[in-house]
VEXVEXNU-337059 format. One line per 8 residues: number of its first residue (from 0); for each residue x, y, z of C-alpha. Coordinates in steps of 0.2 Angstrom, whole numbers, plus 5000, padded with zeros to 4 digits. Layout:
# VEXVEXNU-337059
NUM) X Y Z  ... $
END
This chain:
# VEXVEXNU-337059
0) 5707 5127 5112  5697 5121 5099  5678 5129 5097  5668 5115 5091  5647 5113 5087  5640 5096 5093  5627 5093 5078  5613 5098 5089 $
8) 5620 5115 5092  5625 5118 5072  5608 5113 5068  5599 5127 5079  5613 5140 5073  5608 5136 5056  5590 5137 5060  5591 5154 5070 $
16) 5600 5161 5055  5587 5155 5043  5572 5162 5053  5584 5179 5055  5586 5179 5037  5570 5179 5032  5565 5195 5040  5580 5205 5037 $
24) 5597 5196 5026  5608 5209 5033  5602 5205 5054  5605 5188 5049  5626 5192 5041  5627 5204 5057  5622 5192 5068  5634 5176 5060 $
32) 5647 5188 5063  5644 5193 5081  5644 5173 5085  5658 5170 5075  5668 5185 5085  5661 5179 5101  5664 5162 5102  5681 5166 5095 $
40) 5687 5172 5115  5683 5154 5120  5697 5149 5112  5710 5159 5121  5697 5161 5138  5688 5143 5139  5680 5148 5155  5674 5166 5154 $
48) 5656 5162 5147  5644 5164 5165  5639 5149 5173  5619 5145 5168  5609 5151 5181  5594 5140 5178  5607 5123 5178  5614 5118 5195 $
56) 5630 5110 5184  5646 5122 5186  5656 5114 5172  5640 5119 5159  5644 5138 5154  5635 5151 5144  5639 5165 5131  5623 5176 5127 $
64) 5623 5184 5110  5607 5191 5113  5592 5185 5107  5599 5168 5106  5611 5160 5122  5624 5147 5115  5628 5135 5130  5644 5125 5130 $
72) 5657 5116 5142  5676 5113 5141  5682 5094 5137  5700 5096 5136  5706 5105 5124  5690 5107 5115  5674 5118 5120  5659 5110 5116 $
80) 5645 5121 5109  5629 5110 5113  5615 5119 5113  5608 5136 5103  5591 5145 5112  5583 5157 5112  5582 5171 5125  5564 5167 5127 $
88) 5566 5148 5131  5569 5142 5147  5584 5127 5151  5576 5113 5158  5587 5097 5153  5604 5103 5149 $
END
């Protein structure tokens, strides 16, 4: 399996790390590394994010790398990170 970022998704990445790294550089390394370690599972296990509570769509999964929640689903051989939110922001239109 292939993790990729829709251009959406990288673009909120970026901008989380950029707010993170301009309270505290070393929260923002720490927390690039948590992501890139945690998404890494998804290539070996696809479906062992948790299904979104908040979404009625099965196939739309989640990984929380708390404070942010990166949502994603499987196309083939690919996972499709789309979206990069906040903890604090609710999932109306996924």
């Amino acid at each position: 399996m292939n993790v990729l970022f829709a251009p959406q998704a990288k673009a909120q990445l970026l901008q989380a790390l950029n707010y993170i790294r301009d309270d505290r550089p070393s929260a923002a390394e720490s927390f690039r590394a948590k992501v890139g370690k945690s998404l890494s599972r998804l290539e070996t296990f696809p479906h062992s994010g948790r299904i979104v509570p908040e979404n009625p769509d099965p196939e739309v999964r989640e990984i929380i790398i708390s404070p942010y929640r990166f949502f994603y689903r499987v196309e083939g051989e690919n996972v499709w990170i789309f979206a990069v939110w906040h903890e604090s922001q609710i999932p109306s239109d996924l």
